[in-house]
C-alpha positions as CSV (number, residue, x, y, z in Angstrom):
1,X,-27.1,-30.9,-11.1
2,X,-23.9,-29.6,-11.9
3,X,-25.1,-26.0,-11.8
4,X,-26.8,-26.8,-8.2
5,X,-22.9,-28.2,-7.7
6,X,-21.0,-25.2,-8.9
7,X,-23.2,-22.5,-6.7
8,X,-22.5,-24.7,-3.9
9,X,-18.9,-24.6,-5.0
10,X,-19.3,-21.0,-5.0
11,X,-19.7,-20.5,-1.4
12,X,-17.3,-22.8,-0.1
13,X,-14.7,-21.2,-2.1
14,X,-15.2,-17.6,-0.4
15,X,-12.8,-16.8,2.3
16,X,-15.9,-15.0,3.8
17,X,-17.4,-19.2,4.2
18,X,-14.1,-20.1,5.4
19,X,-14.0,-17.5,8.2
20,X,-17.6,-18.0,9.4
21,X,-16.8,-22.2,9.2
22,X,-14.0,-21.0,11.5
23,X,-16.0,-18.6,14.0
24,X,-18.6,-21.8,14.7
25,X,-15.9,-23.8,15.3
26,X,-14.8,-21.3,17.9
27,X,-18.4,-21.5,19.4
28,X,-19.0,-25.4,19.3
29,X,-15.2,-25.8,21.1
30,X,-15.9,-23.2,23.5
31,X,-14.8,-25.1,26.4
32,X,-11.3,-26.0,25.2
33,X,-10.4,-21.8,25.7
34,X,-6.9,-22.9,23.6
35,X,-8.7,-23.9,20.9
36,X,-11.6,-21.6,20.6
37,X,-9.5,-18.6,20.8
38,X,-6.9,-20.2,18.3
39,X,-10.3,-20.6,15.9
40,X,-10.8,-16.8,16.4
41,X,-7.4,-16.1,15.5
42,X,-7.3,-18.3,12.7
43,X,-11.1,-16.8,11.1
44,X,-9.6,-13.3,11.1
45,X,-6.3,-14.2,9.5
46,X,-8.5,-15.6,7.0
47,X,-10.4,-12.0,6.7
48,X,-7.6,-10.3,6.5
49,X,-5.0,-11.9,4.9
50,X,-7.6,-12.1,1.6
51,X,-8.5,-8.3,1.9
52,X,-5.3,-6.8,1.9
53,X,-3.9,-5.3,-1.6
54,X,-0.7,-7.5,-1.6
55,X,-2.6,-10.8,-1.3
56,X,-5.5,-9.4,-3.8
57,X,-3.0,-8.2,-6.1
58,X,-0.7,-11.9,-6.6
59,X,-4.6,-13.5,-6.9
60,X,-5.4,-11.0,-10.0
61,X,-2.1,-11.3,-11.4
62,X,-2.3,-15.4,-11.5
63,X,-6.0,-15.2,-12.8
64,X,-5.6,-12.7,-15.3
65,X,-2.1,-13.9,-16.3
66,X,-3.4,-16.2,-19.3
67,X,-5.4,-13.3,-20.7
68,X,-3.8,-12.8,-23.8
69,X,-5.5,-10.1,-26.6
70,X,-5.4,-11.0,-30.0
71,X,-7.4,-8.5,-31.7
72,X,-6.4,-8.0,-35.3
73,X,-6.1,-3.8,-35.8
74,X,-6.9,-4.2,-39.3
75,X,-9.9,-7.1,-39.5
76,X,-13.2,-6.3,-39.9
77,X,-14.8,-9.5,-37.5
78,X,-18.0,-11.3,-39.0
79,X,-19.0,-11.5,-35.7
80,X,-18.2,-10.2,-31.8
81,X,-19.2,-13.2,-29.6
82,X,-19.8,-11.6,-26.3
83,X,-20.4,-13.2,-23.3
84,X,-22.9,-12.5,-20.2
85,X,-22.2,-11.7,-16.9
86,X,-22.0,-8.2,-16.8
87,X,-25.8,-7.7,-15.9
88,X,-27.0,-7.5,-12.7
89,X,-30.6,-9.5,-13.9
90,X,-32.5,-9.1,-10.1
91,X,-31.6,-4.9,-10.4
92,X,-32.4,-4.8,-13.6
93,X,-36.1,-6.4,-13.1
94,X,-36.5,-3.9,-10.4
95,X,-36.0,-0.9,-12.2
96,X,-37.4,-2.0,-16.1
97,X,-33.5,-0.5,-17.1
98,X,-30.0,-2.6,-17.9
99,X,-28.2,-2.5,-14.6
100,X,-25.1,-3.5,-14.7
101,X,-22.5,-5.2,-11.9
102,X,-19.0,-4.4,-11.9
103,X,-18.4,-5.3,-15.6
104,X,-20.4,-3.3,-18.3
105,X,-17.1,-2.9,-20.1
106,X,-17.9,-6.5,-22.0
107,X,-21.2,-4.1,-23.5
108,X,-19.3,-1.4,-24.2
109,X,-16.2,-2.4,-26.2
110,X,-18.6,-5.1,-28.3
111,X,-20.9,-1.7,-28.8
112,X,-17.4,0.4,-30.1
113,X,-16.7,-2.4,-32.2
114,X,-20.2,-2.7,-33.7
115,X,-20.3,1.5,-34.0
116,X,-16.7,1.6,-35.3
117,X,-17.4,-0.3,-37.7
118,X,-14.5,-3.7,-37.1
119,X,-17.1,-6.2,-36.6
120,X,-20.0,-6.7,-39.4
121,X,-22.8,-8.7,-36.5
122,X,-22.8,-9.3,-32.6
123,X,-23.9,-12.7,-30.8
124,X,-25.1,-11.9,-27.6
125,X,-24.3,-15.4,-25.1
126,X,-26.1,-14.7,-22.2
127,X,-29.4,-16.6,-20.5
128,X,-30.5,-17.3,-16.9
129,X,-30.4,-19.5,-13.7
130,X,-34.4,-18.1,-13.1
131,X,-36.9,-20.6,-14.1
132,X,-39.7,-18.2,-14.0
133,X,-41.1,-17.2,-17.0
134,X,-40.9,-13.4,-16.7
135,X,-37.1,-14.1,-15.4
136,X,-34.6,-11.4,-17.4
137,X,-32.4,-12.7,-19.7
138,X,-29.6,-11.2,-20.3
139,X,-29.0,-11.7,-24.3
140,X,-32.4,-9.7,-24.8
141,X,-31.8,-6.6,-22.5
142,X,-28.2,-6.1,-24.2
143,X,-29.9,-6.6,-27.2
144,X,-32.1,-4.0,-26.5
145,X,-29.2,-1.8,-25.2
146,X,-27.3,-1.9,-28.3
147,X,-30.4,-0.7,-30.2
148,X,-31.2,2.2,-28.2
149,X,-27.3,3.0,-28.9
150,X,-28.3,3.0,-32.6
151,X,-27.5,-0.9,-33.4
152,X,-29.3,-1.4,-36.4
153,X,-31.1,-4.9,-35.0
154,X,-30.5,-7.0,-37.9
155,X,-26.9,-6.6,-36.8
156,X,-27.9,-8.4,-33.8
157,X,-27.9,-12.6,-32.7
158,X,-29.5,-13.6,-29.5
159,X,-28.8,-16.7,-27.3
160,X,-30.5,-16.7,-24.3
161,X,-30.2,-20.7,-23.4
162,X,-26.9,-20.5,-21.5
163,X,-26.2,-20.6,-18.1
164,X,-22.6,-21.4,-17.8
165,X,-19.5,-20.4,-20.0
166,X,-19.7,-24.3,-21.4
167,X,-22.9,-23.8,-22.5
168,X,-22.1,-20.9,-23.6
169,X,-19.7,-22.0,-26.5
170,X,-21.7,-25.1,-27.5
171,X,-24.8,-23.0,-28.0
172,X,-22.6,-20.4,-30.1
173,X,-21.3,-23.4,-32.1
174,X,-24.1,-24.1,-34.2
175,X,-24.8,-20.4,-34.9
176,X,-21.7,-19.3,-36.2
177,X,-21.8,-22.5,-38.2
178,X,-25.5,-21.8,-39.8
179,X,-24.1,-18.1,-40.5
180,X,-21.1,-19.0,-42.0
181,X,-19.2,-16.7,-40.1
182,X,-15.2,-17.2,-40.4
183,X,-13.4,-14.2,-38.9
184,X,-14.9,-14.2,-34.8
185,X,-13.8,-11.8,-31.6
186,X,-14.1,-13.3,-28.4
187,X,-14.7,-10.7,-25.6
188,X,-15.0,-11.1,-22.1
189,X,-13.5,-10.4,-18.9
190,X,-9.8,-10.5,-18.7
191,X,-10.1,-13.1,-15.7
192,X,-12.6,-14.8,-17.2
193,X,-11.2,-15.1,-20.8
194,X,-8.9,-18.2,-20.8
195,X,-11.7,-20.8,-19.5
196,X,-14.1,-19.1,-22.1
197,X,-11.5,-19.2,-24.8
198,X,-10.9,-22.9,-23.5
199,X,-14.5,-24.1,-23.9
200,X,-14.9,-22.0,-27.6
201,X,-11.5,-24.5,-28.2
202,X,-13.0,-27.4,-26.9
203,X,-16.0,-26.8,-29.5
204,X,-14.2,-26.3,-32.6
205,X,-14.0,-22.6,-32.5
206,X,-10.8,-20.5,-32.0
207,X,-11.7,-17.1,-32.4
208,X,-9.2,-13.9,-31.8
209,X,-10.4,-12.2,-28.2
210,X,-10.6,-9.3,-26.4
211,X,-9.9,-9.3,-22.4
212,X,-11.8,-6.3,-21.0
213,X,-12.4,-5.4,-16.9
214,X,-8.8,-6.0,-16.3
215,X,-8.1,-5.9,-12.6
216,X,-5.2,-6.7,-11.7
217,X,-3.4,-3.7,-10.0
218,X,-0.8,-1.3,-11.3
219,X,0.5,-0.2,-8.2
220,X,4.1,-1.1,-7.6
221,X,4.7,-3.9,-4.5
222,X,6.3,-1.3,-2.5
223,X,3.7,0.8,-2.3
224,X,0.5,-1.6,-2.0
225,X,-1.5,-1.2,1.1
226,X,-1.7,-3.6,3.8
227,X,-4.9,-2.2,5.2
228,X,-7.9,-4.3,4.7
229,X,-10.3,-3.5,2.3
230,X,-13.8,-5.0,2.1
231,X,-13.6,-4.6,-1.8
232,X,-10.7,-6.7,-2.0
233,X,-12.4,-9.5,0.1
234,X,-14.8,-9.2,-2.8
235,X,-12.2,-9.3,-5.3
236,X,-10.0,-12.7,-3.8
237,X,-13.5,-14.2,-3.6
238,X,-13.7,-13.6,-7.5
239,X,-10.2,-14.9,-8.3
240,X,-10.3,-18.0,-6.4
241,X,-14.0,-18.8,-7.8
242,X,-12.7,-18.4,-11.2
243,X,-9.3,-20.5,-10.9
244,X,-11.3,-23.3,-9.5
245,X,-13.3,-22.9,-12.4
246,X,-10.7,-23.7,-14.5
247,X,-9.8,-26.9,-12.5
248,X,-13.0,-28.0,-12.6
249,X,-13.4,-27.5,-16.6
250,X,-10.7,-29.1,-17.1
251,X,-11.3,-32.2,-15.3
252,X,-14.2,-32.6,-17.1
253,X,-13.2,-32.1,-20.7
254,X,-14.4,-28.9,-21.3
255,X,-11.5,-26.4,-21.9
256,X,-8.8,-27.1,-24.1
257,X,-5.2,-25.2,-24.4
């Protein structure tokens, strides 16, 4: 249910919803002309004032603003823990190859730190909302990834179960507990990483992380654009998603400081 709940959460939390909401309400008040237009108005304010680089920018900035590294320079991790959500599962069943969305970078820095030799094993976190039976999961395709990058595969844990970052720590939980493993690195988007690192908390498990896909803009204030951008529609949607995330985690126990 509360999977059903959060996808519905989802959409009403995209300033894309709120324009549309906005634009039927212009349609179903088309008689009062004051309040129609003012509708119109108001569903393109919406669209623009989330699209523009300023706006985008202080969204990114708040949402990444808890990512904190810790990576230790000089530990050799029992294990990387990464998390899924960097495969794009419907893409990837088309082709028969990984395709990834806008953040392979969660693959390729736990793949440098398997190659490079700082962490000894990897636990891949990452199932499925597909029921179907021939559904991708994501845990084995990166597993398979990391093998055709020369992973040797007994280097490699899978956990395919989870479909949320919650389940995602309390199905780590008991694997990193069997295994014995002591020293663990955390690595996930930099947006993402202070619910995830909230839930690993709330399980018993603290382990150093890694923010990667860092978004949030460099450019100086002055010098952001105020044109809109259907990217950084995309991007506000993202942000706001994942701060009402946090809210909602928190509410119900599963993130701790």
């Amino acid at each position: 249910m509360f999977l059903v709940l959060s996808k519905v959460l989802d959409l009403l939390l995209s300033p894309l919803t709120w324009a549309l909401l906005l634009g039927v309400g212009s349609l179903l008040w088309r008689r009062r002309a004051r309040v129609s237009v003012g509708l119109q108005l108001a569903a393109l304010a919406v669209l623009y004032a989330f699209s523009i680089e300023p706006v985008v920018a202080l969204l990114t900035r708040a949402t990444e603003g808890g990512a904190v590294s810790t990576l230790q320079p000089e530990t050799v991790y029992d294990a990387v823990i990464l998390l899924g959500g960097g495969l794009d599962a419907s893409a990837t069943e088309r082709s028969g190859q990984p395709e990834y969305n806008a953040a392979p970078e969660r693959i390729m820095r736990g793949f440098e730190l398997l190659r490079d030799g700082r962490a000894k094993q990897v636990l891949l976190s990452g199932g499925t909302l597909d029921a179907r039976p021939e559904a991708v999961v994501e845990a084995d395709v990166l597993a398979r990834q990391l093998e055709h990058w020369g992973i040797a595969p007994e280097r490699i844990v899978k956990e395919g179960r989870s479909r949320n970052t919650r389940e995602n720590a309390l199905n780590a939980e008991p694997l990193v507990r069997e295994r014995g493993w002591k020293s663990l690195l955390l690595v996930t988007s930099a947006a993402h990483l202070p619910r995830a690192a909230g839930c690993f908390a709330a399980v018993g498990l603290r382990p150093d992380t890694l923010a990667v896909d860092v978004r949030s803009s460099p450019i100086p204030p002055g010098r952001l654009s105020w044109l809109p951008r259907a990217g950084g529609l995309s991007q506000s949607t993202d942000m706001l998603r994942e701060l009402a995330g946090r809210v909602v985690y928190r509410l119900r126990g599963w993130t701790t400081p």
